[in-house]
MARBA-3410 file (N, C-alpha, C, O; in Angstrom, 1 decimal):
162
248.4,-46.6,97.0,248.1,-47.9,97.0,249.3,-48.8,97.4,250.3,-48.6,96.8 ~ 249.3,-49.6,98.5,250.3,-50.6,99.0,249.4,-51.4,98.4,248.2,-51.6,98.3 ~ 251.2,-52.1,98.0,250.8,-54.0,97.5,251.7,-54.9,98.6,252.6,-54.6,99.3 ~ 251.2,-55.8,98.5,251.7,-57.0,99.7,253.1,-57.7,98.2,253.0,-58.0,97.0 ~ 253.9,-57.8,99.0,255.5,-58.3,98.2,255.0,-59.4,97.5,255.7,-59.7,96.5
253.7,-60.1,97.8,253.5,-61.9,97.5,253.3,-61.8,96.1,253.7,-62.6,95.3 ~ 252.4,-60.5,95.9,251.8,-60.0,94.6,252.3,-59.7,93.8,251.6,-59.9,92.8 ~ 253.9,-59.1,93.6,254.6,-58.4,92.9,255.7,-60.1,92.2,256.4,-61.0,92.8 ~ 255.5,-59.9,91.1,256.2,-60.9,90.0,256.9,-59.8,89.1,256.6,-58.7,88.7 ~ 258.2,-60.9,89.1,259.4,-60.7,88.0,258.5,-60.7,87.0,257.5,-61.3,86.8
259.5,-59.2,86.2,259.6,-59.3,85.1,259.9,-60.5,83.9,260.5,-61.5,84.4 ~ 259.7,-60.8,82.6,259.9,-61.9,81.9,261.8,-61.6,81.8,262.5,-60.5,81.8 ~ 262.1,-62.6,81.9,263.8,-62.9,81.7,264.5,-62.2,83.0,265.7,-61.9,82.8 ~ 264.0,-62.1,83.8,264.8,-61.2,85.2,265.3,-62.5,85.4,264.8,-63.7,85.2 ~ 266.4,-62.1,85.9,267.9,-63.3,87.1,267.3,-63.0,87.8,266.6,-62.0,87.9
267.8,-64.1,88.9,267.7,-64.3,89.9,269.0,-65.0,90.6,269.3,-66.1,90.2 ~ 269.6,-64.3,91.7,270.7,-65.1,92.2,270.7,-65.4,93.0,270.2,-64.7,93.9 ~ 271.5,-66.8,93.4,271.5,-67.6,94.5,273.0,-67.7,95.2,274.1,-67.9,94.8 ~ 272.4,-67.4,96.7,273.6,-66.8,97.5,274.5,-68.8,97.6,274.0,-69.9,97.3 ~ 275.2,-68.6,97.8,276.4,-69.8,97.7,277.0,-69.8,99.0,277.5,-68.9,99.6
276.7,-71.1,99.5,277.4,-70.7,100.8,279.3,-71.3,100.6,279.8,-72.2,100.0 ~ 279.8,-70.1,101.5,281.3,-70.4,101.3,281.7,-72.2,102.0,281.0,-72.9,102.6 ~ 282.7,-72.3,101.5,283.3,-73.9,101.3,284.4,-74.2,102.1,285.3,-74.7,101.5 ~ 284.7,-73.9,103.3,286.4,-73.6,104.3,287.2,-74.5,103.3,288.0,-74.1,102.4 ~ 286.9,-76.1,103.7,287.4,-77.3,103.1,287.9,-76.7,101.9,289.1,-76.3,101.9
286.9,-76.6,100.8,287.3,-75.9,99.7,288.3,-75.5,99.2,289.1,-76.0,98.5 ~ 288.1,-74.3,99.8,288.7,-72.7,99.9,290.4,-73.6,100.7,291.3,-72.9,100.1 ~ 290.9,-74.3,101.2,292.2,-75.3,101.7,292.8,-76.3,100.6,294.0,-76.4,100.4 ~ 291.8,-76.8,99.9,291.9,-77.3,99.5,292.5,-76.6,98.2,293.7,-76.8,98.1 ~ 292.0,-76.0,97.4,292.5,-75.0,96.2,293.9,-74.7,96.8,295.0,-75.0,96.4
293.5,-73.9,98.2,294.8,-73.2,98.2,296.0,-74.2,98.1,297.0,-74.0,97.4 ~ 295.8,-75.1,99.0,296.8,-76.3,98.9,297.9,-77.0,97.5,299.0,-77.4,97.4 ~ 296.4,-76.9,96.4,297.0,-77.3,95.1,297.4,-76.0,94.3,297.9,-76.1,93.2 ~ 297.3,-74.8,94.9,297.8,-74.0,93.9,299.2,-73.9,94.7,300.1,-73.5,94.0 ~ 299.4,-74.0,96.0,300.9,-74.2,96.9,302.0,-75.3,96.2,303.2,-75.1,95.8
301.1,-76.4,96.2,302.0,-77.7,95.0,302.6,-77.2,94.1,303.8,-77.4,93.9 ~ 301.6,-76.3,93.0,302.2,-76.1,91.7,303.6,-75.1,92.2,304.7,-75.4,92.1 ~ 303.0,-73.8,92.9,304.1,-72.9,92.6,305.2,-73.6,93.5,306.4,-73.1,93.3 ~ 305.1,-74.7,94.4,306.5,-75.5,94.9,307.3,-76.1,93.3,308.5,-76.0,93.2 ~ 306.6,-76.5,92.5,306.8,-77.0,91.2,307.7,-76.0,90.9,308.9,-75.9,90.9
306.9,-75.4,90.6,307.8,-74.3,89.6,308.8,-74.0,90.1,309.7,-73.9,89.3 ~ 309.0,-73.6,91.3,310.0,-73.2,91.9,310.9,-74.1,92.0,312.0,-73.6,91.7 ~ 311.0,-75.4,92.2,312.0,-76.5,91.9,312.7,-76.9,90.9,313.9,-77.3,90.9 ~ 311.6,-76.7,89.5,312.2,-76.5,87.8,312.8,-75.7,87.9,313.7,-75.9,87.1 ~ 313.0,-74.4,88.6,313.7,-73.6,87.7,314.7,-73.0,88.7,315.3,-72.0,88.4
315.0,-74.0,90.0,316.7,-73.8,90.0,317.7,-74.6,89.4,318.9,-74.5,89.8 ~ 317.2,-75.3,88.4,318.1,-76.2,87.6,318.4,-75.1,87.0,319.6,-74.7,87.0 ~ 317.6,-74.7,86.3,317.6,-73.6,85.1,318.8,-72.7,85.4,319.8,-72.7,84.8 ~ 318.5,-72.0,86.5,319.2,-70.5,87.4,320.8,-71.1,87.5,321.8,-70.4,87.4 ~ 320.8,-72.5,87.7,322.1,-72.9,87.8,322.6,-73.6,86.5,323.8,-73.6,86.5
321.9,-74.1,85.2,322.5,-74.0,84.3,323.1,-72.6,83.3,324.1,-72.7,82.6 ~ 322.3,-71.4,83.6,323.1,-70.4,83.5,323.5,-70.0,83.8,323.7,-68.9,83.2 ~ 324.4,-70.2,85.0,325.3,-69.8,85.9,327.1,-70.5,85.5,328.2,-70.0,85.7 ~ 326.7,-72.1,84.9,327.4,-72.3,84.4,328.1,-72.1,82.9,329.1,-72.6,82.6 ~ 327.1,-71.3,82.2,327.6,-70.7,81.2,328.5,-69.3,81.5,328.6,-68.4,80.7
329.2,-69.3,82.8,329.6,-67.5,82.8,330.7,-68.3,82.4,330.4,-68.5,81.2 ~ 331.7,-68.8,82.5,332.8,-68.8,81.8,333.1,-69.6,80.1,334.2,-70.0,79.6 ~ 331.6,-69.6,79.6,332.0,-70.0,77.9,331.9,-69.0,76.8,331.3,-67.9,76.8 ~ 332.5,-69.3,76.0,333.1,-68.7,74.8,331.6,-67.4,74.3,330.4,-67.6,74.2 ~ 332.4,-65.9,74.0,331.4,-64.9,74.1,331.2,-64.9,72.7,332.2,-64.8,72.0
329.9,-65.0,71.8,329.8,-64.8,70.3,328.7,-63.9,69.9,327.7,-64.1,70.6 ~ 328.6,-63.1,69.0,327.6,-62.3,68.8,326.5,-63.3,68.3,326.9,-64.4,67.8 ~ 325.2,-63.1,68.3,324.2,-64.0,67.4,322.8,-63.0,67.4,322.5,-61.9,68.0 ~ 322.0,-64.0,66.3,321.0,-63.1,66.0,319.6,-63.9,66.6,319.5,-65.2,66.5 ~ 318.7,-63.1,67.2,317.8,-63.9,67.5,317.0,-65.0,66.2,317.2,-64.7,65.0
316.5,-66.1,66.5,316.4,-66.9,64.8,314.9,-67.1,65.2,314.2,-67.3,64.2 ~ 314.4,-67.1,66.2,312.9,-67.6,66.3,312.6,-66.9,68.0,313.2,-67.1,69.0 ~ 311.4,-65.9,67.8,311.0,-65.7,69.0,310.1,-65.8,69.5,309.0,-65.9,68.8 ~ 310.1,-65.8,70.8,308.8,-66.5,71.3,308.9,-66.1,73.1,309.5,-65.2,73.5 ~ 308.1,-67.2,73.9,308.1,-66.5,75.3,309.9,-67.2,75.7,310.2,-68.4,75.8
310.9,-66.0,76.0,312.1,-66.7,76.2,312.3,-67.2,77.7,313.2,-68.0,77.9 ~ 311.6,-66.6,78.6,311.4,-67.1,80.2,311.3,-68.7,79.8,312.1,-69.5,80.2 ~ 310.2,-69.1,79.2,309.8,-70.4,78.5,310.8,-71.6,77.9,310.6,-72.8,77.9 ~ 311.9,-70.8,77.4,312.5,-71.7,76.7,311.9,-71.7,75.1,312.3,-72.7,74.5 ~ 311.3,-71.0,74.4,310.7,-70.8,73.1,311.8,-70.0,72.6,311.5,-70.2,71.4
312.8,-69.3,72.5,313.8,-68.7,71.9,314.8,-69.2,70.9,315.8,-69.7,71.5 ~ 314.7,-69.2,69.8,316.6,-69.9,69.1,317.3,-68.9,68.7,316.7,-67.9,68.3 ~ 318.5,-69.0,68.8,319.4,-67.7,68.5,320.4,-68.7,67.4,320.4,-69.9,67.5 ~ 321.1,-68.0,66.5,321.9,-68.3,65.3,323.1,-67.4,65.6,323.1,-66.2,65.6 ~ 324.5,-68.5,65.8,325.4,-67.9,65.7,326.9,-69.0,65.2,326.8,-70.3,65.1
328.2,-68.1,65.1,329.1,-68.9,64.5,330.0,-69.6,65.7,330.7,-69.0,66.5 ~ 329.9,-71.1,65.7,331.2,-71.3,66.6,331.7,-72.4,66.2,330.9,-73.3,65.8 ~ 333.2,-72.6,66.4,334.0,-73.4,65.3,333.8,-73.5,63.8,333.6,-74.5,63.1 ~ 334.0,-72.4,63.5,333.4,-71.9,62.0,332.8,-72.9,61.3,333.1,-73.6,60.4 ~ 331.4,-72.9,62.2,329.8,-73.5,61.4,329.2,-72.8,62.2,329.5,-72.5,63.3
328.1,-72.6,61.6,326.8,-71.8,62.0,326.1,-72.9,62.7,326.1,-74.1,62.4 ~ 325.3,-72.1,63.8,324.5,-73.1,65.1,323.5,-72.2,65.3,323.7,-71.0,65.3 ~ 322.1,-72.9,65.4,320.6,-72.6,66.0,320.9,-73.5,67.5,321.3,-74.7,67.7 ~ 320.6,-72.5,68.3,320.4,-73.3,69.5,318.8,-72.6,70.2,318.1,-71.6,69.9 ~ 318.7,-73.6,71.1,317.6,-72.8,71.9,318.0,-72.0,73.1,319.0,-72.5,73.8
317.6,-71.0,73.5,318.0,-70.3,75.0,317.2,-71.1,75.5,316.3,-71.6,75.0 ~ 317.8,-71.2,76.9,317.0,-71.9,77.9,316.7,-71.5,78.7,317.4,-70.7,79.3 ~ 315.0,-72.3,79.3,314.7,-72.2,80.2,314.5,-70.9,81.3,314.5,-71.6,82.3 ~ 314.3,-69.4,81.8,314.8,-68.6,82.4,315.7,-67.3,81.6,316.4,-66.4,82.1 ~ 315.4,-67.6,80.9,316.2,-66.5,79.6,315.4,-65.1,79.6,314.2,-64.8,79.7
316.7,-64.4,79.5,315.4,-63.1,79.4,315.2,-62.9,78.1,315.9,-63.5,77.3 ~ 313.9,-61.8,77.6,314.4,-61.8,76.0,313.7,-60.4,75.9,314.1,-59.5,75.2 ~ 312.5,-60.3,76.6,311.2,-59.9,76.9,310.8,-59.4,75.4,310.6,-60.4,74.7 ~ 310.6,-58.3,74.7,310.0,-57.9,73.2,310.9,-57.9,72.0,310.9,-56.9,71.2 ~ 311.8,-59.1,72.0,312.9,-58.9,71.0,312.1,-59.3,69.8,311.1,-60.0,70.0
312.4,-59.0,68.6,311.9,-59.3,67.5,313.4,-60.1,66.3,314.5,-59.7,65.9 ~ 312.6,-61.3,66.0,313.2,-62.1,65.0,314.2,-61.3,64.4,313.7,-60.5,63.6 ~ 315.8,-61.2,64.4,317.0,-61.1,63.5,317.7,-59.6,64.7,318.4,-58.7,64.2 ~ 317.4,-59.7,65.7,318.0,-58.8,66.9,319.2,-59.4,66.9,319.3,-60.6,66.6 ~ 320.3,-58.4,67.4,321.3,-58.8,67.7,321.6,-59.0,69.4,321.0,-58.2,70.2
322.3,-59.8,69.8,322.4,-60.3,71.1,323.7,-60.9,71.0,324.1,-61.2,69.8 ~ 324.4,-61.0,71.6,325.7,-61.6,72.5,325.5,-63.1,73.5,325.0,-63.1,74.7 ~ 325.8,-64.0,72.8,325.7,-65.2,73.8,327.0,-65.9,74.1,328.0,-65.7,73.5 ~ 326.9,-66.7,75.3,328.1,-67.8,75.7,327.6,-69.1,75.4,326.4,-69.3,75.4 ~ 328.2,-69.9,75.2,328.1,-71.1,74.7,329.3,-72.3,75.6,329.7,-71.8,76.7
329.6,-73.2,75.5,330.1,-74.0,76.0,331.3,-74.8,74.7,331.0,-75.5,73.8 ~ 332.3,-74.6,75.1,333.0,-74.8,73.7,333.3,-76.2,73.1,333.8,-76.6,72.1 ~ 332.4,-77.2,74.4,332.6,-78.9,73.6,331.4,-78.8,72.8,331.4,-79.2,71.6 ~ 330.3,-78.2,73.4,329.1,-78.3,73.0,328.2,-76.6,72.7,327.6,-75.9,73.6 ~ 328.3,-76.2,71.5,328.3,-74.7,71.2,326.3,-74.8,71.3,325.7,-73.8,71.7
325.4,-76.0,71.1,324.0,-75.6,71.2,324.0,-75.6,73.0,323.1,-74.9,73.4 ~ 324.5,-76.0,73.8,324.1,-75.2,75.5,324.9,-73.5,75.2,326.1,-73.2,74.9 ~ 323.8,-72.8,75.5,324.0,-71.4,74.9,323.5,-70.9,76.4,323.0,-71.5,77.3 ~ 323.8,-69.6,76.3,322.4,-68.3,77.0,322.9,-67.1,76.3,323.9,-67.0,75.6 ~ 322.1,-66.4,76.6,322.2,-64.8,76.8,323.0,-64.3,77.3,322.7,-64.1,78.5
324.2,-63.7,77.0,324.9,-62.6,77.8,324.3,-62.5,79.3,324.8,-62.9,80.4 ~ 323.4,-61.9,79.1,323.2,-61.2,80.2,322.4,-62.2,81.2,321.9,-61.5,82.1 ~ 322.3,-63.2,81.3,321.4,-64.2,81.6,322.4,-65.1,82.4,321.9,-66.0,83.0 ~ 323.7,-65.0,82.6,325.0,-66.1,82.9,324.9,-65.7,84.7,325.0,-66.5,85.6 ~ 324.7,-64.7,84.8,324.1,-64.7,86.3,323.0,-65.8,87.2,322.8,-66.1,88.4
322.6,-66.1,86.2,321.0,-66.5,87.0,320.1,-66.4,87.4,319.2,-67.2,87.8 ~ 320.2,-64.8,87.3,319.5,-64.0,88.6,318.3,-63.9,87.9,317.6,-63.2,88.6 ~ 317.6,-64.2,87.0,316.6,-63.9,86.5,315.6,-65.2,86.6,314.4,-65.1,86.9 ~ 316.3,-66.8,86.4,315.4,-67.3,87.0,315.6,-67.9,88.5,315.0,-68.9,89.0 ~ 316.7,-67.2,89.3,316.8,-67.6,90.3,315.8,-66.5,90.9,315.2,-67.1,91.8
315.5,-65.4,90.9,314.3,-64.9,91.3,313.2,-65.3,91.0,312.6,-65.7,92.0 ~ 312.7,-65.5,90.1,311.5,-66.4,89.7,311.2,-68.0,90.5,310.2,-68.5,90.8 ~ 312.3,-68.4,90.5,312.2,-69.7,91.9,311.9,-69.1,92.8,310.7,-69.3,93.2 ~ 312.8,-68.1,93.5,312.1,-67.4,94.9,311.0,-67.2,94.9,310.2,-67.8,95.6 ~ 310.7,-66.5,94.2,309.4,-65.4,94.3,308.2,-66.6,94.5,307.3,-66.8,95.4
308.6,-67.6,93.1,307.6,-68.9,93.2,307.1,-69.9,94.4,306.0,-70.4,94.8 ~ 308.7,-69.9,94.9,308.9,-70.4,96.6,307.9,-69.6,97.5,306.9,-70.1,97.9 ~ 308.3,-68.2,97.7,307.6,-67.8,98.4,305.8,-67.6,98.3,305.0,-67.6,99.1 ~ 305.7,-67.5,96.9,304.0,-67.8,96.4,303.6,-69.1,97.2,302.6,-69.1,97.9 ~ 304.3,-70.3,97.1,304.3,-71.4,97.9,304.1,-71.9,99.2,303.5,-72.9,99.6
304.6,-70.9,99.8,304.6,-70.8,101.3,303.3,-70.2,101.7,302.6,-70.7,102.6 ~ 303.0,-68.8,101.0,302.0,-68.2,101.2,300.6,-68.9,101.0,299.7,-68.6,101.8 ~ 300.5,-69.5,100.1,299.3,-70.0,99.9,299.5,-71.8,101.0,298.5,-72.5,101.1 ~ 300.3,-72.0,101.4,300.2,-72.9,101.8,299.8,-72.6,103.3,299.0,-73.2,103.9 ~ 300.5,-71.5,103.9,299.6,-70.9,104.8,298.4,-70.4,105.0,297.8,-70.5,106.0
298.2,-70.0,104.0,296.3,-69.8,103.9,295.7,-70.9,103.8,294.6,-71.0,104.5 ~ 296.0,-71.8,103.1,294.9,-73.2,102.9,295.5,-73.9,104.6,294.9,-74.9,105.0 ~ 296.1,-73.6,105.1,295.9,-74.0,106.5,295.4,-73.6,107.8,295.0,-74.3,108.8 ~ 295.4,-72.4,107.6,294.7,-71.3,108.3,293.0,-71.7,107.8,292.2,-72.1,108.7 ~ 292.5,-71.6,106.5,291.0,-72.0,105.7,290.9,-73.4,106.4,289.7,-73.6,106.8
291.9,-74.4,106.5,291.3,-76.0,107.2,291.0,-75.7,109.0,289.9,-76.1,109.5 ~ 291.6,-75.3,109.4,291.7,-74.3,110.8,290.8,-74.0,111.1,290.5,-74.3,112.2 ~ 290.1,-73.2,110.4,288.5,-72.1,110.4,287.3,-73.3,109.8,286.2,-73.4,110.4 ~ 287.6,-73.9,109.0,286.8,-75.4,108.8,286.0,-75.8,109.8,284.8,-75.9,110.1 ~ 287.6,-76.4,110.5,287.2,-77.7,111.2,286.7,-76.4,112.9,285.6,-76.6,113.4
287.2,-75.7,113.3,286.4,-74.5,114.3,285.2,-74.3,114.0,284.4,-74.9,114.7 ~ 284.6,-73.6,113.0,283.1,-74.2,112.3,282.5,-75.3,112.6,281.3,-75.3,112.5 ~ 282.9,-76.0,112.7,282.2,-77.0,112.2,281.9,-77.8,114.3,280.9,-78.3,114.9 ~ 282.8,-77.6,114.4,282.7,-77.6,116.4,282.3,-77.2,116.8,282.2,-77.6,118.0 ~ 281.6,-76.0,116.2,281.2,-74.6,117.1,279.7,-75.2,116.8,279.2,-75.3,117.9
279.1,-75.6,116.0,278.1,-76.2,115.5,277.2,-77.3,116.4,276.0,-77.4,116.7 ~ 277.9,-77.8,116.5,277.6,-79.1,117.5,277.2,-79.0,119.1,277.0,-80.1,119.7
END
């Protein structure tokens, strides 16, 4: 027995999905604002890359992590002795820390007018958030070329049409 398609009904609670037509504009536009942000980011954090760079020549002290958290972030305090008083400072900004756990031992530099501008030992390079600017930069560029290439294909569409 054939049935004609007209005849045949959904089941109770069956989906049904509806095709979406793609959005060029759109699809430019997104890309565009997620291009802004990662230009953002990438701008914050060559401050950063260059404030740790100027910690390579301050005073070297052992310390203990005191509060941890995301240290790329800036969420980090470390506890240590300089000018014999104990100091909580924050790592900043670009810091590495990645799975340290609260009372870790670490080695920081400090700045000897001002002992809370601190980093990480290993962090006086830069290089960790001065890659993270690049990488960000270049995220930037890329999506800023796609959301231009998507306006491109848009407005061609849309010509071809007419």
């Amino acid at each position: 027995m054939v049935r004609d398609v007209d005849d045949i009904t959904d089941p109770p609670g069956a989906q049904h999905w509806v095709r979406v037509k793609p959005r060029p504009l759109a699809a430019a536009g997104t890309g565009l604002c997620v291009a802004l942000l990662l230009a953002a980011l990438s701008l914050l954090l060559l401050p950063a890359a260059q404030h740790l760079r100027s910690l390579q020549g301050g005073v070297q002290a052992p310390a203990t992590l005191h509060e941890a958290g995301p240290c790329i972030l800036g969420d980090c305090r470390v506890k240590f002795e300089a000018n014999e008083r104990t100091v909580v400072a924050n790592l900043p900004v670009g810091s590495s820390g990645g799975k340290r756990s609260v009372g870790d031992r670490m080695t920081v530099r400090y700045q000897a007018d001002d002992p809370r501008m601190v980093a990480h030992e290993d962090d006086v390079d830069g290089g960790g958030a001065a890659a993270l600017a690049m990488t960000s930069g270049v995220g930037a560029l890329a999506f800023l070329l796609m959301s231009v290439m998507a306006a491109v294909h848009a407005v061609r569409q849309r010509h071809s049409r007419r």
